[in-house]
N, C-alpha and C positions, 0 to 999 in steps of 0.2 A: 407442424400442424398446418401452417398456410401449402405445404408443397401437398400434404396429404387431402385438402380437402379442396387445390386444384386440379389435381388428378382425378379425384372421384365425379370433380363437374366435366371432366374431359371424357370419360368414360360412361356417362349417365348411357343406359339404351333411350329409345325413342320414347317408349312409353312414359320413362321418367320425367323425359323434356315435358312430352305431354301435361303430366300431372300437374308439374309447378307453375308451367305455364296456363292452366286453367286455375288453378292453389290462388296464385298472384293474380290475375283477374280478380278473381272472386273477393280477396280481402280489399281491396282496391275499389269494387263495388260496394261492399259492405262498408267501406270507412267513410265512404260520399256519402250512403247514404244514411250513418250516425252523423256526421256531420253538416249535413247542408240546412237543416231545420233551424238548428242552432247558427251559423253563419246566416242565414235567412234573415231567422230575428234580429241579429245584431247588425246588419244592413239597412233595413227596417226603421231602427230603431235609431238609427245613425244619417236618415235623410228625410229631406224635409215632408210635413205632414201631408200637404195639399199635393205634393206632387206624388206621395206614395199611394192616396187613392187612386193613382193611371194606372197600377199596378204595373206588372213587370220586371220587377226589383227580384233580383237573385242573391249573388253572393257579396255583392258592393254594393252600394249606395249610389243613388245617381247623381242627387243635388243634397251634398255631403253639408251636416247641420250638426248643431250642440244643442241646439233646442231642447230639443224633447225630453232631455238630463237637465237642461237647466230649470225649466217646469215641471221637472218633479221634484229637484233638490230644493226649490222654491221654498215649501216651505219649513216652518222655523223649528219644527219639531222634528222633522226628519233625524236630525242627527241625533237627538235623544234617543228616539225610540232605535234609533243604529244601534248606539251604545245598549239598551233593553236588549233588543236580540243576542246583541253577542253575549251579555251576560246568561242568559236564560239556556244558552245554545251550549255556552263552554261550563255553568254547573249545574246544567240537568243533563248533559251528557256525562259528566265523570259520576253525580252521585246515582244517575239509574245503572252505569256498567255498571261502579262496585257494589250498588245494591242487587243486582240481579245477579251478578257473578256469584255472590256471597251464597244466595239460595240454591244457584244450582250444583253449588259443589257440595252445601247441607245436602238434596236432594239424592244428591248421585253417590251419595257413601252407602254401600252394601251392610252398614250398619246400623243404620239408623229407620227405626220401626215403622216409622210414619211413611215412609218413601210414597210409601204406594199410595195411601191415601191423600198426598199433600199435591202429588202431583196428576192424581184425577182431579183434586177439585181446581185445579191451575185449568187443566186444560178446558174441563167445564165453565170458566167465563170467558173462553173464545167463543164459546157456543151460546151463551145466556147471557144479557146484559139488560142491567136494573132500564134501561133507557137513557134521555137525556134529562128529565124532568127530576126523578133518583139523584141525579149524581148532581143537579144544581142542586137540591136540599141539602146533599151531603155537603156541597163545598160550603153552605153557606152556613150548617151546624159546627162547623168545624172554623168556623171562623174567617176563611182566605179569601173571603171577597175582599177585592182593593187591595190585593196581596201581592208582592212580587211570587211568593212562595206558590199560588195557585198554578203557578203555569210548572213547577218542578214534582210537588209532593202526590197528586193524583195519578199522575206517571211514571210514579219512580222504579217501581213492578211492574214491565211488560214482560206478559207469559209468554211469547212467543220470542222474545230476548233472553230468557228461564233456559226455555228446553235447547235452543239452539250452546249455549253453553256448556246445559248439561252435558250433551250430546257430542260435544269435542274434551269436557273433563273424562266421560267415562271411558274416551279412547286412547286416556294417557296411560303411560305403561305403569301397573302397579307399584313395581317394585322402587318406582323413584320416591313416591309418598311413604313407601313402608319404609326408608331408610332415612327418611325424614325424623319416622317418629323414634326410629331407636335411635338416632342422635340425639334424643330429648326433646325435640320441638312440640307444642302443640298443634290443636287442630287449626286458631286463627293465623299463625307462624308456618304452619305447612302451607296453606291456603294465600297466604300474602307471599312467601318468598319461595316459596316450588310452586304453586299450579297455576299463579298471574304470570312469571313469566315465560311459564308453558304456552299460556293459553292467550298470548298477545295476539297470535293471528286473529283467533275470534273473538277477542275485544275487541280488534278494530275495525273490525266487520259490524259489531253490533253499534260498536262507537259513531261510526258513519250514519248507520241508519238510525239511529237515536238522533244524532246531530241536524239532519235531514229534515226529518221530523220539527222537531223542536224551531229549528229556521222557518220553516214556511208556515207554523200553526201562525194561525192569528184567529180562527173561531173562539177559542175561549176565554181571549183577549175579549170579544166579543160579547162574549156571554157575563164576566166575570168584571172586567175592568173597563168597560167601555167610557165612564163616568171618570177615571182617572188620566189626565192627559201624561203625566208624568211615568205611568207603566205600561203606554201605548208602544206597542213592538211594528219593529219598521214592514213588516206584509201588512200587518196593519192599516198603518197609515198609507201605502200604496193603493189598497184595497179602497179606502176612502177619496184615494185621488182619482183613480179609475170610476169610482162611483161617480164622482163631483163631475168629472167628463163626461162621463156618458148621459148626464143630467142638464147639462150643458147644452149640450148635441138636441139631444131633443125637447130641449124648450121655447126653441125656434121651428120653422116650416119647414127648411130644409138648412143642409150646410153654408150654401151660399148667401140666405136672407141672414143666418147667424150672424154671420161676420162681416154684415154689408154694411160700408162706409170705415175698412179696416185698411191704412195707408198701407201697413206690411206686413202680407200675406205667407210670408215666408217663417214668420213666427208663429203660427196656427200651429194647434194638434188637433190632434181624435183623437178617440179612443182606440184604435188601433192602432197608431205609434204611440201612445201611451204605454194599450198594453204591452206590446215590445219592449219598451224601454225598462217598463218593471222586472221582464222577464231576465231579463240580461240584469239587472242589478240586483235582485232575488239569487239569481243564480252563480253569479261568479263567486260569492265567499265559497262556496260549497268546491269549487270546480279547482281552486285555491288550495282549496283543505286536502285532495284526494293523493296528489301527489306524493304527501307526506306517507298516507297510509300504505300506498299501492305495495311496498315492500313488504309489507306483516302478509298479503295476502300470498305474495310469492315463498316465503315463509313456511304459511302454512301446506302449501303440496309439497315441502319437502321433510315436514315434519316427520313423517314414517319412517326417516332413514334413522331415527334415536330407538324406534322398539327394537327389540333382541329379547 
């Protein structure tokens, strides 16, 4: 294999060289520039406050700090509300897949009468929605203010997490669910042990973006728990430290009167190494997590080669 696919680079014609050699540019360009945003902030976010407003700061730090992590880790709740997210993140991502997985394989059975009707009126509340004022009544008829449960059970049914499932069950090949059932299985038995792990690529497609989601909400944190410190989720409380800064910032004349008569200047933030800082500790569980899934996605373009 190595002799045959040094000879085919010894024989490329011109054109080929050509190709690769603009091919390789071009991904080269593109990976800078997914990347430098991200290295940017974490640069940013990694030097010190007063010296980052000279700007200039690219892909390194120029007067390299722990600062702006240690002021936000500061305070005492931080690591609580860590622990809330990651609970909120690891079970409203498993019970919204298997609840939505659940409906869309009901959905997608060519026997079931409703089909049609269950999944216009699905698709009708992408387009219609009661508002925000609705859906605080409803949380609060329903009990889950001051709830951990409020940040899981209003979400547990996303239609656009429905059809995207549907839409990879109805491409599985018949025949493996029908031999399902004439070995005896039922519908919940065909559904847990042939179509989940058919259909893992696009769980963990939907898993991801469920998981996403769920990490950065903190509006309804907002809305629903604000009053409880104990189910404060940690965007949350970033959100409140970014606030508290920039509240800071401008309750003085300018930067310099704020901090005037401060011996060590190299301890200062703002709010833009704050924000930074959030942004890179917001984002790395996520960045963490992908790794894992990346396989299911390779996965899934190869899944075509089981029809027959």
């Amino acid at each position: 294999m190595a002799k045959s696919t040094a000879a085919y680079g010894r024989f490329k014609s011109p054109g080929d060289r050509i190709f690769d050699t603009i091919n390789i540019i071009f991904m080269l360009c593109l990976t800078v520039v997914t990347l430098y945003p991200f290295l940017n902030t974490l640069a940013v976010s990694l030097n010190t406050a007063n010296d980052s407003i000279k700007g200039g700061i690219y892909l390194l730090p120029r007067e390299f700090t722990w600062d702006n992590y240690a002021y936000v880790f500061k305070e005492a709740t931080i690591f609580h509300a860590t622990l809330i997210s990651i609970l909120r993140t690891v079970i409203g991502t498993i019970l919204t897949v298997f609840c939505c997985s659940m409906v869309a394989y009901t959905i997608s059975r060519p026997e079931y009468v409703l089909r049609k009707f269950v999944s216009i009126a699905f698709i009708l509340t992408m387009y219609f929605s009661g508002g925000l004022i609705p859906n605080f009544l409803l949380v609060r008829e329903l009990g889950l203010m001051d709830s951990f449960w409020v940040y899981i059970i209003p979400g547990l049914i996303g239609v656009f997490n429905v059809i995207i499932i549907r839409s990879f069950i109805e491409g599985l090949p018949e025949g493996i669910l029908e031999s399902a059932r004439i070995d005896g299985a039922g519908e919940f038995t065909t559904f847990l042990r042939v179509v989940v792990p058919l259909c893992l690529p696009v769980l963990a497609t939907v898993s991801l973006f469920t998981a996403v989601s769920q990490w950065n909400s903190w509006f309804d944190v907002f809305l629903y728990n604000s009053s409880n410190v104990d189910l404060s989720t940690l965007q949350y409380e970033l959100m409140k430290i970014l606030q508290n800064s920039n509240t800071s910032l401008n309750s003085g004349n300018d930067y310099a009167s704020m901090f005037a008569g401060s011996e060590n200047t190299a301890n200062l933030v703002t709010p833009t190494s704050i924000r930074a800082t959030m942004t890179i500790v917001a984002s790395v569980p996520i960045i963490l997590v992908y790794p894992f899934l990346q396989k299911y996605f390779v996965q899934g373009m190869t899944l075509g080669g089981v029809k027959g």
